[in-house]
mmJSON file of the N, C-alpha and C atoms, coordinates in Angstrom:
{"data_MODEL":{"atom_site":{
"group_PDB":["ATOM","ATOM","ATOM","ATOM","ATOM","ATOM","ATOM","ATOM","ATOM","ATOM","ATOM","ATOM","ATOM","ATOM","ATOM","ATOM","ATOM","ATOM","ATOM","ATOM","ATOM","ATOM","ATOM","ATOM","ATOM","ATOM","ATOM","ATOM","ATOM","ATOM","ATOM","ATOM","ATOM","ATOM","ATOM","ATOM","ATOM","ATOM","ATOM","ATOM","ATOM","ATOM","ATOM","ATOM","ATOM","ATOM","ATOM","ATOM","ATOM","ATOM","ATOM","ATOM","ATOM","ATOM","ATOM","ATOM","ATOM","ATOM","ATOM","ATOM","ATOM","ATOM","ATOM","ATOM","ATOM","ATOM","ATOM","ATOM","ATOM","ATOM","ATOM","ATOM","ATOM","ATOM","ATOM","ATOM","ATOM","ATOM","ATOM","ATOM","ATOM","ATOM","ATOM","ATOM","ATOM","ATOM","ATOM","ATOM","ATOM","ATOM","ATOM","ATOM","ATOM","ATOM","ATOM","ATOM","ATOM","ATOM","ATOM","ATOM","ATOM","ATOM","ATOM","ATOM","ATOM","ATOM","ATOM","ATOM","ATOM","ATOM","ATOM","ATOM","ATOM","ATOM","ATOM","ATOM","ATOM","ATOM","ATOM","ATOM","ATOM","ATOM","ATOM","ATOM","ATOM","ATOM","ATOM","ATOM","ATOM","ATOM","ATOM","ATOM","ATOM","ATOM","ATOM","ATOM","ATOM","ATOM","ATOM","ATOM","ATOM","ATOM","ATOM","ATOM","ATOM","ATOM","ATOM","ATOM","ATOM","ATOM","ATOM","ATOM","ATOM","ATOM","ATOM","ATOM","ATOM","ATOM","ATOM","ATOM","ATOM","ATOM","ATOM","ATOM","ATOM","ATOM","ATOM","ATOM","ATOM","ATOM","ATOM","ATOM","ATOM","ATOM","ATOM","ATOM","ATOM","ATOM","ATOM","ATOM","ATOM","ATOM","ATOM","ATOM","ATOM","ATOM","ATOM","ATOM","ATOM","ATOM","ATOM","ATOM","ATOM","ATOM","ATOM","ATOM","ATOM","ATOM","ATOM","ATOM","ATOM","ATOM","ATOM","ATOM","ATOM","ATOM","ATOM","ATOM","ATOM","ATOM","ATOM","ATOM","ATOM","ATOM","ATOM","ATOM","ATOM","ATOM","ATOM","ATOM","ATOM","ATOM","ATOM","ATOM","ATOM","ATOM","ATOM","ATOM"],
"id":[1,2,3,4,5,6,7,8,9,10,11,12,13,14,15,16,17,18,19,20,21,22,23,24,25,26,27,28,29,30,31,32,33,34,35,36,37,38,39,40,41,42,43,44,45,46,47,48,49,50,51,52,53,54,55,56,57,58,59,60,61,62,63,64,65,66,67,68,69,70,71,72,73,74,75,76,77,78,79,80,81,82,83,84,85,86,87,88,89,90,91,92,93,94,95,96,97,98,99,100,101,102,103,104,105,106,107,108,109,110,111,112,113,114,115,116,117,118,119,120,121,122,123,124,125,126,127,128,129,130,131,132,133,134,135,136,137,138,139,140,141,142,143,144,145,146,147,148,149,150,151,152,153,154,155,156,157,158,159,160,161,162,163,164,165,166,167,168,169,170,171,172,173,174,175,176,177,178,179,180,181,182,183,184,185,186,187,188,189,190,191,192,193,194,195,196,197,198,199,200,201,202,203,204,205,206,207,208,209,210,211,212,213,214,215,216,217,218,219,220,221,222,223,224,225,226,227,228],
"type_symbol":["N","C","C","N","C","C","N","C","C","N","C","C","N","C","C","N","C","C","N","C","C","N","C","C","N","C","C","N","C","C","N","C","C","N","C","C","N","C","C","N","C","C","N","C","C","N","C","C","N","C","C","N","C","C","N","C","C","N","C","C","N","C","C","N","C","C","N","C","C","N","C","C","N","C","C","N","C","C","N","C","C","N","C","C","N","C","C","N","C","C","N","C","C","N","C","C","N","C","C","N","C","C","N","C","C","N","C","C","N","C","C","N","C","C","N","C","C","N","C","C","N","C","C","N","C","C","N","C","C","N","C","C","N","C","C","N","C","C","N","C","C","N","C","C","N","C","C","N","C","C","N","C","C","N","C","C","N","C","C","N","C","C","N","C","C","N","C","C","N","C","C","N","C","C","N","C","C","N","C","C","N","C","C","N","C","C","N","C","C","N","C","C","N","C","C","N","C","C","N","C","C","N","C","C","N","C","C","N","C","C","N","C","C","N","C","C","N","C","C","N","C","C","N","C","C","N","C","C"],
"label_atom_id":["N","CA","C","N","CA","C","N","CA","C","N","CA","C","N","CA","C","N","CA","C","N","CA","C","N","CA","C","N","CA","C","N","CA","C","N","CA","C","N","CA","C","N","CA","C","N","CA","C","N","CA","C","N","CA","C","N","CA","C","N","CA","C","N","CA","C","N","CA","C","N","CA","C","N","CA","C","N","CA","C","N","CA","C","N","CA","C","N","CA","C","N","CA","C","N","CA","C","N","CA","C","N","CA","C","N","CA","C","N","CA","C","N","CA","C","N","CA","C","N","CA","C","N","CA","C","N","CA","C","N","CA","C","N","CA","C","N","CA","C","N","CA","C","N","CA","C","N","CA","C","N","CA","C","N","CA","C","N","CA","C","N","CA","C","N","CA","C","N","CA","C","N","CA","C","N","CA","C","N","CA","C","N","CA","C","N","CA","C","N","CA","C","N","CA","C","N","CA","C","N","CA","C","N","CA","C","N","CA","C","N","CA","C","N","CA","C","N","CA","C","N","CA","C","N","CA","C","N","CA","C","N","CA","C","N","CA","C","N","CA","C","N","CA","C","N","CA","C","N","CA","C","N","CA","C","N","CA","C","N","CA","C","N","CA","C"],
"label_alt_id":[null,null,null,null,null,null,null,null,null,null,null,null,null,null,null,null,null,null,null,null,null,null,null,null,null,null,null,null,null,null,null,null,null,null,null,null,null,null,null,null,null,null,null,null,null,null,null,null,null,null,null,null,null,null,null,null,null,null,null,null,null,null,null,null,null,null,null,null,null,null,null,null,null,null,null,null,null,null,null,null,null,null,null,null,null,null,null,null,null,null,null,null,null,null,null,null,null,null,null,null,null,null,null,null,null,null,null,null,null,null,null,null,null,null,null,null,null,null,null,null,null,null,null,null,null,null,null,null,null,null,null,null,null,null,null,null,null,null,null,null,null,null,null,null,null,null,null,null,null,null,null,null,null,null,null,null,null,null,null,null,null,null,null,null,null,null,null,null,null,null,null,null,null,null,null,null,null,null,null,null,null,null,null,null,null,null,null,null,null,null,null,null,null,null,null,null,null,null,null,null,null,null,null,null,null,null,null,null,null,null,null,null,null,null,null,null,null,null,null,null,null,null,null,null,null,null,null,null],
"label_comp_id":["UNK","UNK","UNK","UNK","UNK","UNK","UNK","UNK","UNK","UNK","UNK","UNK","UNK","UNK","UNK","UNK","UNK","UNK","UNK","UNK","UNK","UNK","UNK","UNK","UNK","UNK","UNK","UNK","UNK","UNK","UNK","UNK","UNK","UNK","UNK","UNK","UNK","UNK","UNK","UNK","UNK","UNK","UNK","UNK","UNK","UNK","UNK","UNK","UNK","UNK","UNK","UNK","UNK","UNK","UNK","UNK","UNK","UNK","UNK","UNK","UNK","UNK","UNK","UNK","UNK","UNK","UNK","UNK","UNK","UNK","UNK","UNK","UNK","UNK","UNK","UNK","UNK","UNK","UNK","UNK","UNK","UNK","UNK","UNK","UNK","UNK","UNK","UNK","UNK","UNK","UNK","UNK","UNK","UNK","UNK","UNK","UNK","UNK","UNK","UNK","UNK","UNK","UNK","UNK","UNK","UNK","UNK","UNK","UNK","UNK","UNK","UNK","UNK","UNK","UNK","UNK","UNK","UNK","UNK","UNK","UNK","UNK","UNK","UNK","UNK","UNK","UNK","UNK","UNK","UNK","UNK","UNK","UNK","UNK","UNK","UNK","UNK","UNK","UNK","UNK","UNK","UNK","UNK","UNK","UNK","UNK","UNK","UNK","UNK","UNK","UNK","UNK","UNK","UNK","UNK","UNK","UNK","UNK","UNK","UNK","UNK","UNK","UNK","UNK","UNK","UNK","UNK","UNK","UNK","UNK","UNK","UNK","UNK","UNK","UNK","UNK","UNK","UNK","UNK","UNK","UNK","UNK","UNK","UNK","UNK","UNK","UNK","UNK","UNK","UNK","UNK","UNK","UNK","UNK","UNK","UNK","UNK","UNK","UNK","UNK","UNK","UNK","UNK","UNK","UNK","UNK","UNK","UNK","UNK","UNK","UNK","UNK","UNK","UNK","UNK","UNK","UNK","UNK","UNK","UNK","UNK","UNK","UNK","UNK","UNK","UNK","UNK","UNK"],
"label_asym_id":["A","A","A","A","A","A","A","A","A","A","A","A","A","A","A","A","A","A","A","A","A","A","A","A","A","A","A","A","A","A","A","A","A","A","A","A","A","A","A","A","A","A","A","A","A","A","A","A","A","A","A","A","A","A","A","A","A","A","A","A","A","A","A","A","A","A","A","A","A","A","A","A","A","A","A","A","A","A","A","A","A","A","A","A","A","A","A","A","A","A","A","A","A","A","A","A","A","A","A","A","A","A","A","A","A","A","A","A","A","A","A","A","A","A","A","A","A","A","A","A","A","A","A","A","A","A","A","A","A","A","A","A","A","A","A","A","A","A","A","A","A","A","A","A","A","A","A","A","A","A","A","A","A","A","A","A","A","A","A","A","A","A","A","A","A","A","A","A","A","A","A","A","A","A","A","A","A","A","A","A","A","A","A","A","A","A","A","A","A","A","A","A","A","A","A","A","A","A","A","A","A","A","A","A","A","A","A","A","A","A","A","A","A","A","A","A","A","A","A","A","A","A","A","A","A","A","A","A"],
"label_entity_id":["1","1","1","1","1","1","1","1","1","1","1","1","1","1","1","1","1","1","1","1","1","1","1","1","1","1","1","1","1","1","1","1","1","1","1","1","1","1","1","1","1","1","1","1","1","1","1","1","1","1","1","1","1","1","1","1","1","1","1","1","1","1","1","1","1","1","1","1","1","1","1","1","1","1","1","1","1","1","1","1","1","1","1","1","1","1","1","1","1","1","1","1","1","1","1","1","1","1","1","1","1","1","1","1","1","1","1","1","1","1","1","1","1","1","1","1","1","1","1","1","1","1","1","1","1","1","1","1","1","1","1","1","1","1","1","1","1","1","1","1","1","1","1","1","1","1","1","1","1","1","1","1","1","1","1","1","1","1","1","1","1","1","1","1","1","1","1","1","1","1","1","1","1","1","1","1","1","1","1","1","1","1","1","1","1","1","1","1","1","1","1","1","1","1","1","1","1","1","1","1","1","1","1","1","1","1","1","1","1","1","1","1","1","1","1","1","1","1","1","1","1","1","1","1","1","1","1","1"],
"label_seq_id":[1,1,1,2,2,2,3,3,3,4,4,4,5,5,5,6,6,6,7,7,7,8,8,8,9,9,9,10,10,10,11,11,11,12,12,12,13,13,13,14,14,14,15,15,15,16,16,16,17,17,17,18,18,18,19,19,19,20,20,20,21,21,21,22,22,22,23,23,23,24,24,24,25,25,25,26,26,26,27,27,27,28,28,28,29,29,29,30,30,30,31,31,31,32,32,32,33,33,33,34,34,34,35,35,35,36,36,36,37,37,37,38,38,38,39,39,39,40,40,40,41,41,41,42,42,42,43,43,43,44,44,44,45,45,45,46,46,46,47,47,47,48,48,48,49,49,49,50,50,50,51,51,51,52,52,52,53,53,53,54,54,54,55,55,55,56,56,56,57,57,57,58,58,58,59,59,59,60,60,60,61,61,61,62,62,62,63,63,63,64,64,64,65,65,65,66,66,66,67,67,67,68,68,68,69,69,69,70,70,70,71,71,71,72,72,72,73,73,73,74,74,74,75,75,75,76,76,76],
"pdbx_PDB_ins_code":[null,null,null,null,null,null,null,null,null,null,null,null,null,null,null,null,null,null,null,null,null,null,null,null,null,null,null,null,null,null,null,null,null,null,null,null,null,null,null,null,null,null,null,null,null,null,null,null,null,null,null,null,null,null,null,null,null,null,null,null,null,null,null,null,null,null,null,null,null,null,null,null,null,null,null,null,null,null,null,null,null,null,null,null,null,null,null,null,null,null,null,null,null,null,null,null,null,null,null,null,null,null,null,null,null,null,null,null,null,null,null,null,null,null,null,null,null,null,null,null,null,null,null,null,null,null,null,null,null,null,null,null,null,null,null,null,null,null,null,null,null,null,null,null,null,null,null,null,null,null,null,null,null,null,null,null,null,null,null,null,null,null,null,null,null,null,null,null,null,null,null,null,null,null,null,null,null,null,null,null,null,null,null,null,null,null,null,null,null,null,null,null,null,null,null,null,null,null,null,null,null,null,null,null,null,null,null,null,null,null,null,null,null,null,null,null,null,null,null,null,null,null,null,null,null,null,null,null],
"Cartn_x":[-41.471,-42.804,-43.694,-44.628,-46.157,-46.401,-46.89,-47.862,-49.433,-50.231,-51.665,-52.38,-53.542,-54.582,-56.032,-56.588,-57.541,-59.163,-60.044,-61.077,-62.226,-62.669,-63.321,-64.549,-66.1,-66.683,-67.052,-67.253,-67.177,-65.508,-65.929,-64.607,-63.897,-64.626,-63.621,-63.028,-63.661,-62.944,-61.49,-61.779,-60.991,-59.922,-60.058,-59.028,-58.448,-58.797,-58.225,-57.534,-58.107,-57.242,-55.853,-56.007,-55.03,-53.808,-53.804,-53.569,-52.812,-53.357,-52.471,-51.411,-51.93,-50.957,-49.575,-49.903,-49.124,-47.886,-48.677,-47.502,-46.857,-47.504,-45.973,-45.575,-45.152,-44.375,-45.185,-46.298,-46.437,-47.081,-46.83,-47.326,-48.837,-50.214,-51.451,-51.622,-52.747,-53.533,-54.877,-55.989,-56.637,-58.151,-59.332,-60.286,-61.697,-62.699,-64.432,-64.983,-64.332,-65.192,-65.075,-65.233,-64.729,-64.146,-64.83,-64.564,-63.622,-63.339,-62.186,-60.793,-60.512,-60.032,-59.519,-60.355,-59.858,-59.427,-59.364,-58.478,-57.051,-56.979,-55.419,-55.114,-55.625,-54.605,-54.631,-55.013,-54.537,-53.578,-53.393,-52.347,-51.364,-51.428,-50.275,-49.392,-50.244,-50.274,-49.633,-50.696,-50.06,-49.921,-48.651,-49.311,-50.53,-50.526,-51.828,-53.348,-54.426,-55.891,-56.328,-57.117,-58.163,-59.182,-60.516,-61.784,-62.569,-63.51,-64.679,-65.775,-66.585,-67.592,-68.769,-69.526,-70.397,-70.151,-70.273,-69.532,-70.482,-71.075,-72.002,-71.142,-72.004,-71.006,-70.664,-69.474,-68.917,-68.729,-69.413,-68.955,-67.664,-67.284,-66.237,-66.032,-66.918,-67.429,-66.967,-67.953,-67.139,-66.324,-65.722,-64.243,-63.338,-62.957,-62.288,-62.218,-63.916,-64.396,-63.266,-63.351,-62.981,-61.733,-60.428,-59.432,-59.11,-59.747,-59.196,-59.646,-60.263,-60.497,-59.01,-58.419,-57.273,-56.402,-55.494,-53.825,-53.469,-53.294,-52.271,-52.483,-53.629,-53.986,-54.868,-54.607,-55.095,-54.62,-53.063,-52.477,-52.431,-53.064,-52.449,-53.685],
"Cartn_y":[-80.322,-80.84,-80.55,-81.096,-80.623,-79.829,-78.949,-78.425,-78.699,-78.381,-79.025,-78.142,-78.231,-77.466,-77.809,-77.064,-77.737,-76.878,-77.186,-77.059,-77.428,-76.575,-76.666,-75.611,-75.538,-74.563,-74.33,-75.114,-74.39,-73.723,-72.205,-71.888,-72.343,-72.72,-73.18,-74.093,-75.767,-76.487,-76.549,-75.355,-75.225,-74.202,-73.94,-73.302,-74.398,-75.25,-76.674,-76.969,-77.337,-78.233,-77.665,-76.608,-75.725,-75.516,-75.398,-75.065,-76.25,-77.052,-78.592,-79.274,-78.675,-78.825,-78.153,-76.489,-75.978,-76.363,-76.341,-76.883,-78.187,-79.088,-80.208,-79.875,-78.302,-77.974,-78.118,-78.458,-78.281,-76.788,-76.643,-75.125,-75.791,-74.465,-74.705,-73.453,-74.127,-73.119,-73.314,-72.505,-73.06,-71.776,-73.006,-72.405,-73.106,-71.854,-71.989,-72.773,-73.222,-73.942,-74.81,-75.474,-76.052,-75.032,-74.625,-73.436,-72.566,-72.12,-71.326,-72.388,-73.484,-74.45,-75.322,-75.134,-75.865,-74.49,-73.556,-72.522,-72.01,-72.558,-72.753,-74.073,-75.177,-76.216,-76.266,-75.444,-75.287,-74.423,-73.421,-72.36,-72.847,-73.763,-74.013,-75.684,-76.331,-77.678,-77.965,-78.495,-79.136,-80.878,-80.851,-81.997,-83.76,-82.714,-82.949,-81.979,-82.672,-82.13,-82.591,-81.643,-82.394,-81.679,-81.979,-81.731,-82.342,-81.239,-81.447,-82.218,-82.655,-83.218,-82.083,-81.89,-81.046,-79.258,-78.92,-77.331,-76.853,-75.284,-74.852,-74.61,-74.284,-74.126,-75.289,-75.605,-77.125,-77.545,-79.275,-79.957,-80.857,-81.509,-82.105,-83.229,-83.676,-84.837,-84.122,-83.182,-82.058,-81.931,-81.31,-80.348,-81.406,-82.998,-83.907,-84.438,-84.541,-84.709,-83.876,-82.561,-81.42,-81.592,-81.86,-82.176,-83.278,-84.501,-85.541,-85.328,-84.721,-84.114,-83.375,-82.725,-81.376,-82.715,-82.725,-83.416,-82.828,-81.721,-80.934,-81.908,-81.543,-81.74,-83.412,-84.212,-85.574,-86.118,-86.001,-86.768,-86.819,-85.275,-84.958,-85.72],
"Cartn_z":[-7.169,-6.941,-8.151,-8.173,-9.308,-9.277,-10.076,-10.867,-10.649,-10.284,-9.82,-10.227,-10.544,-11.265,-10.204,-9.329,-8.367,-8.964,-9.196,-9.596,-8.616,-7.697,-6.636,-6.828,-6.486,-6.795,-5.434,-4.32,-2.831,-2.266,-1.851,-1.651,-0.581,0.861,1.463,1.619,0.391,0.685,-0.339,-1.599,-2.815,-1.769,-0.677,0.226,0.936,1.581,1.725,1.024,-0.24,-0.634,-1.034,-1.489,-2.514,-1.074,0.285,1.158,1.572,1.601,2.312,1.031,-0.287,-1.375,-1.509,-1.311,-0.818,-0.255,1.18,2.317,2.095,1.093,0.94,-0.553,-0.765,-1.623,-3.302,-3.668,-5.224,-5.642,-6.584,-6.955,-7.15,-6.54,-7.383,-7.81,-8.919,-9.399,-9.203,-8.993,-8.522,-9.294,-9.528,-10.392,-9.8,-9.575,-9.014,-10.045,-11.189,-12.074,-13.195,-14.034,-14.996,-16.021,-16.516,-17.419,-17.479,-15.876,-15.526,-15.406,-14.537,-14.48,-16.082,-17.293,-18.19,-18.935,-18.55,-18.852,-18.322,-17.406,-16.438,-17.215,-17.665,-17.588,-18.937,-19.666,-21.636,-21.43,-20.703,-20.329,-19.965,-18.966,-17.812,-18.231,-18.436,-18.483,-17.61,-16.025,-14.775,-15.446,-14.09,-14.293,-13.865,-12.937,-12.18,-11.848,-12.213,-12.323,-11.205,-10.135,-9.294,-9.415,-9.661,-9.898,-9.651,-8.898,-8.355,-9.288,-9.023,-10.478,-10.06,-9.359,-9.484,-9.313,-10.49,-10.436,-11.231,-11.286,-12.109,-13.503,-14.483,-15.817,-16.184,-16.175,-16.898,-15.735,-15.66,-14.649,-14.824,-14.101,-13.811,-15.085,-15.122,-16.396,-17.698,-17.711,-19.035,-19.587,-18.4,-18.139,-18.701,-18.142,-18.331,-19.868,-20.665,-21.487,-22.857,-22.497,-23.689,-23.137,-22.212,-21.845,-22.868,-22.63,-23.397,-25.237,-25.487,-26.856,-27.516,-26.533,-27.312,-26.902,-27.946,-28.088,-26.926,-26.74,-25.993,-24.276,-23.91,-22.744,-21.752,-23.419,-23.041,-22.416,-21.818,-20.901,-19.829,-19.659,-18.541,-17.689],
"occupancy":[1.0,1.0,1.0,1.0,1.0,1.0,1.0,1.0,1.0,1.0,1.0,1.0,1.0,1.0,1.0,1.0,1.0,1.0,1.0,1.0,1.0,1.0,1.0,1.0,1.0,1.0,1.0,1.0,1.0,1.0,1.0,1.0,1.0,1.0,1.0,1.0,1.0,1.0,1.0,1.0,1.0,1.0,1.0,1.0,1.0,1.0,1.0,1.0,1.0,1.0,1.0,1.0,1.0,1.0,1.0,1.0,1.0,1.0,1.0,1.0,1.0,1.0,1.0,1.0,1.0,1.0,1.0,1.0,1.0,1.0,1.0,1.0,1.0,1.0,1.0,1.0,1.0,1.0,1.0,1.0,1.0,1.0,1.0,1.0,1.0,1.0,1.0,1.0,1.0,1.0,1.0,1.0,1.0,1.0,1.0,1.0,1.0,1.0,1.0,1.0,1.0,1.0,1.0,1.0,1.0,1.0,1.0,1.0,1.0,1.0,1.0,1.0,1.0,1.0,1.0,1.0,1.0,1.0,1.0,1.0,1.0,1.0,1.0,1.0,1.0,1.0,1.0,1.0,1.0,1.0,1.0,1.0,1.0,1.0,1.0,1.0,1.0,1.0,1.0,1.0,1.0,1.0,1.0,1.0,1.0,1.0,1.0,1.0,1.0,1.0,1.0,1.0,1.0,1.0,1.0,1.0,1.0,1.0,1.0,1.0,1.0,1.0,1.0,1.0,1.0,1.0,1.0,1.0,1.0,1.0,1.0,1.0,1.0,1.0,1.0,1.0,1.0,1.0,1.0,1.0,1.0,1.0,1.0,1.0,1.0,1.0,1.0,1.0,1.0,1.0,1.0,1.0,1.0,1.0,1.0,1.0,1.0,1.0,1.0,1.0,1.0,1.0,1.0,1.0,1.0,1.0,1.0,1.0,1.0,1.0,1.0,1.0,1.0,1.0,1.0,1.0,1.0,1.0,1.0,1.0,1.0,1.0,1.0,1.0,1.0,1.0,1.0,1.0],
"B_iso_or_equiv":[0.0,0.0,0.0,0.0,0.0,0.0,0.0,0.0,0.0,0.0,0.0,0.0,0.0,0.0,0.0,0.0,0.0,0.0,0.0,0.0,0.0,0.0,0.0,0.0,0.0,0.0,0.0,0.0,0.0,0.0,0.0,0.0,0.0,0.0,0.0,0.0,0.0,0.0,0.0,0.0,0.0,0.0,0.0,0.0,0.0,0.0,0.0,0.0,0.0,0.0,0.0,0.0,0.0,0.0,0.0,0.0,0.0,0.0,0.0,0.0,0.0,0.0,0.0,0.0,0.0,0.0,0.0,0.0,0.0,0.0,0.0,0.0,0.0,0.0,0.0,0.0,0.0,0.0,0.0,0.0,0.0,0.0,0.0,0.0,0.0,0.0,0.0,0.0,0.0,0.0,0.0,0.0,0.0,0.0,0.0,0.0,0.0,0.0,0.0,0.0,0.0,0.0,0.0,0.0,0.0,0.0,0.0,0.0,0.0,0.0,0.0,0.0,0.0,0.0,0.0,0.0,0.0,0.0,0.0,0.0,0.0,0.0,0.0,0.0,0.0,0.0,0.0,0.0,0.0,0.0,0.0,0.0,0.0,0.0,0.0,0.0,0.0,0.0,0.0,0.0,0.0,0.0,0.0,0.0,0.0,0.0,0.0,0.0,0.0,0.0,0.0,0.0,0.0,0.0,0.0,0.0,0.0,0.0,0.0,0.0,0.0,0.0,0.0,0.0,0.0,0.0,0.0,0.0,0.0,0.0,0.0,0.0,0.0,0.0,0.0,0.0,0.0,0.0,0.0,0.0,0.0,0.0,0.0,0.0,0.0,0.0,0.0,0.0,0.0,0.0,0.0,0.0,0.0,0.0,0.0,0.0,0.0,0.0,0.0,0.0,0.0,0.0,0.0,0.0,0.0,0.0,0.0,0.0,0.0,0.0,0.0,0.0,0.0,0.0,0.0,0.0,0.0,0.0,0.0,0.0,0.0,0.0,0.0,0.0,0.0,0.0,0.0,0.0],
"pdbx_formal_charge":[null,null,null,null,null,null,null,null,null,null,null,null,null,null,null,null,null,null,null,null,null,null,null,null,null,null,null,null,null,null,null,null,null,null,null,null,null,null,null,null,null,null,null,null,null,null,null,null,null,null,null,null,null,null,null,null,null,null,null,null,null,null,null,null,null,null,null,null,null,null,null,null,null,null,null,null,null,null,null,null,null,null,null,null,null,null,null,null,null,null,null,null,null,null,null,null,null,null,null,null,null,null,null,null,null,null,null,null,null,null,null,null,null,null,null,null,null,null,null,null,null,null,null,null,null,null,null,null,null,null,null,null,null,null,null,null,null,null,null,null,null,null,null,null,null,null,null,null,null,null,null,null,null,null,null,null,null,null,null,null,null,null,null,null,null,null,null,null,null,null,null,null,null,null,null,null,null,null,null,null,null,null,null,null,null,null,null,null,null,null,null,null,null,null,null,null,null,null,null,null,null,null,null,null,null,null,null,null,null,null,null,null,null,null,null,null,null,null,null,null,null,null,null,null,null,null,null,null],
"auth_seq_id":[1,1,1,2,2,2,3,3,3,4,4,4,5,5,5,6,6,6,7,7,7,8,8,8,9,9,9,10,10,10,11,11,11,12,12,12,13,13,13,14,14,14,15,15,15,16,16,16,17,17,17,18,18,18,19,19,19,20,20,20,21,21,21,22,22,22,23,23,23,24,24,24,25,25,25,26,26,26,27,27,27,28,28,28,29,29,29,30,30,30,31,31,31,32,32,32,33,33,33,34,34,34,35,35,35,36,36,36,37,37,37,38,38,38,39,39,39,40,40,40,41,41,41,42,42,42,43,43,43,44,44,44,45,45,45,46,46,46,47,47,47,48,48,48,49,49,49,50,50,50,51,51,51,52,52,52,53,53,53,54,54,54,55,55,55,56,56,56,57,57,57,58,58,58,59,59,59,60,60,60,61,61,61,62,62,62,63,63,63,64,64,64,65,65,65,66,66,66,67,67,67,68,68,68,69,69,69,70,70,70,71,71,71,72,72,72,73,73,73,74,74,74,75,75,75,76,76,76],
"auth_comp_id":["UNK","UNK","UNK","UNK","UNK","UNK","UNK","UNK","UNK","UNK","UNK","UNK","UNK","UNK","UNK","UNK","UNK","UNK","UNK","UNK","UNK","UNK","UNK","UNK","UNK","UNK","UNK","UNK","UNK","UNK","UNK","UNK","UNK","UNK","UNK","UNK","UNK","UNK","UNK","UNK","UNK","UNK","UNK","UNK","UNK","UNK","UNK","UNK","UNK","UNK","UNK","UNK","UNK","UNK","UNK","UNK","UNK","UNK","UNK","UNK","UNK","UNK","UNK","UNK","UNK","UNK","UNK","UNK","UNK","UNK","UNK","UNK","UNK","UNK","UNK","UNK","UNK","UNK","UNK","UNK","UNK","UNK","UNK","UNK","UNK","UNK","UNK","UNK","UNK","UNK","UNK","UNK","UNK","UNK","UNK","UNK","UNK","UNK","UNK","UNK","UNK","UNK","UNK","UNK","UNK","UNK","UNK","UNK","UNK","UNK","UNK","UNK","UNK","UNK","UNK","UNK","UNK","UNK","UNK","UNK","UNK","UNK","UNK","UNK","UNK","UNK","UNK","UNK","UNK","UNK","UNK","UNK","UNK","UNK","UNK","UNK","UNK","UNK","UNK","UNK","UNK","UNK","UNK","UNK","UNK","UNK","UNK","UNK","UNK","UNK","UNK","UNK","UNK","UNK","UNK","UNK","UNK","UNK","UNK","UNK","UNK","UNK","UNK","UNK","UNK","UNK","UNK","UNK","UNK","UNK","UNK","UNK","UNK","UNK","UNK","UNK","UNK","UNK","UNK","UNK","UNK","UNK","UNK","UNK","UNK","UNK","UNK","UNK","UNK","UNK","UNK","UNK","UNK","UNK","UNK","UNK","UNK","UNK","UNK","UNK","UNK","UNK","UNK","UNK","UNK","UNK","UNK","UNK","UNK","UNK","UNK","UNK","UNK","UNK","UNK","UNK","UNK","UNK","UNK","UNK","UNK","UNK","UNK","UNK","UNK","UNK","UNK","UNK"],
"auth_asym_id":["A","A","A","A","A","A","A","A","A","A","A","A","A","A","A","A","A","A","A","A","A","A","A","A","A","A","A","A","A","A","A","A","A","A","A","A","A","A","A","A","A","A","A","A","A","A","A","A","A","A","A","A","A","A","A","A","A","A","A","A","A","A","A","A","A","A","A","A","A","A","A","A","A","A","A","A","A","A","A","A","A","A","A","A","A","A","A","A","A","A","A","A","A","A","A","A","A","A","A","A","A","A","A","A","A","A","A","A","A","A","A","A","A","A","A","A","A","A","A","A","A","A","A","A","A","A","A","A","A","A","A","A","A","A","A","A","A","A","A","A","A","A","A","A","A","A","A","A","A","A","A","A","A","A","A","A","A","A","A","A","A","A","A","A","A","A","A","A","A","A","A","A","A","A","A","A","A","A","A","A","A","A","A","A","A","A","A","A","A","A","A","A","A","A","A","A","A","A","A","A","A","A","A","A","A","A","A","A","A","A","A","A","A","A","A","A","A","A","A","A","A","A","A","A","A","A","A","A"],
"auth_atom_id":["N","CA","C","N","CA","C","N","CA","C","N","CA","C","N","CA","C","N","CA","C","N","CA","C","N","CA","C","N","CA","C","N","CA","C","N","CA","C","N","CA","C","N","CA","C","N","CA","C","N","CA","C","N","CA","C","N","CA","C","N","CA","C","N","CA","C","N","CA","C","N","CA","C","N","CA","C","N","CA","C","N","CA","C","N","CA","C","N","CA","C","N","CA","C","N","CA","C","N","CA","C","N","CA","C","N","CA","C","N","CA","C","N","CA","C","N","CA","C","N","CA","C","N","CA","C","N","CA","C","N","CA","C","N","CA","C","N","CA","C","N","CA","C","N","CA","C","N","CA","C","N","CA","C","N","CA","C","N","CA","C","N","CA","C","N","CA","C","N","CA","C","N","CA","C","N","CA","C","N","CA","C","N","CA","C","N","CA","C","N","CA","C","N","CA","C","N","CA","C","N","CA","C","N","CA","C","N","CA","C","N","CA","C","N","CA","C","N","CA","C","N","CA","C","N","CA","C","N","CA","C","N","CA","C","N","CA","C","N","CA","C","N","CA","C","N","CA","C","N","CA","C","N","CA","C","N","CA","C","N","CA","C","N","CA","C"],
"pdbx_PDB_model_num":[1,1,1,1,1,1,1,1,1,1,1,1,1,1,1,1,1,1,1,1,1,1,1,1,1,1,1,1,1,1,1,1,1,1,1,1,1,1,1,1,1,1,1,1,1,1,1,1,1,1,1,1,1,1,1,1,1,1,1,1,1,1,1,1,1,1,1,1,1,1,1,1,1,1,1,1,1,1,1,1,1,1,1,1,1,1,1,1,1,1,1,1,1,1,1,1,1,1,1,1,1,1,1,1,1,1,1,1,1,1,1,1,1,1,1,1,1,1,1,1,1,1,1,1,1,1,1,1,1,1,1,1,1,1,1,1,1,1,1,1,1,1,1,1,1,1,1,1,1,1,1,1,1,1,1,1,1,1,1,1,1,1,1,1,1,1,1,1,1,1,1,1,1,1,1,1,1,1,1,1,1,1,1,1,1,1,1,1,1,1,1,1,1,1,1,1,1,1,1,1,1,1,1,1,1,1,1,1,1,1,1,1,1,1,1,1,1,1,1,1,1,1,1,1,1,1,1,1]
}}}
């Protein structure tokens, strides 16, 4: 299964989601913010991102923004 990178800044629904991912088998990782979140997926490189757009710190817009900037992580 995937690799998923979930970027949620309310915790219980970033417990949802990470939770129902889980159970049909993909590994997450999972981050309160852009900032923290585009630090798992330069580390990890999932291959799947889900992000929230409104997050304090870097929003979702951002986060995606400086993603498609690095070679490494534009594809994903």
């Amino acid at each position: 299964m995937a690799q998923i990178v979930v970027m949620e800044d309310d915790a219980g629904t970033r417990l949802l989601i990470t939770s129902v991912l889980k159970k049909d088998g993909h590994e997450v990782l999972a981050a309160e913010d852009g900032v923290a979140g585009l630090v798992l997926v330069r580390g990890q490189h999932p291959e799947v991102v889900i992000s929230d757009v409104q997050m304090p710190g870097m929003n979702g817009f951002d986060m995606l923004a400086e993603m498609r900037r690095d070679p490494a992580t534009a594809a994903i």
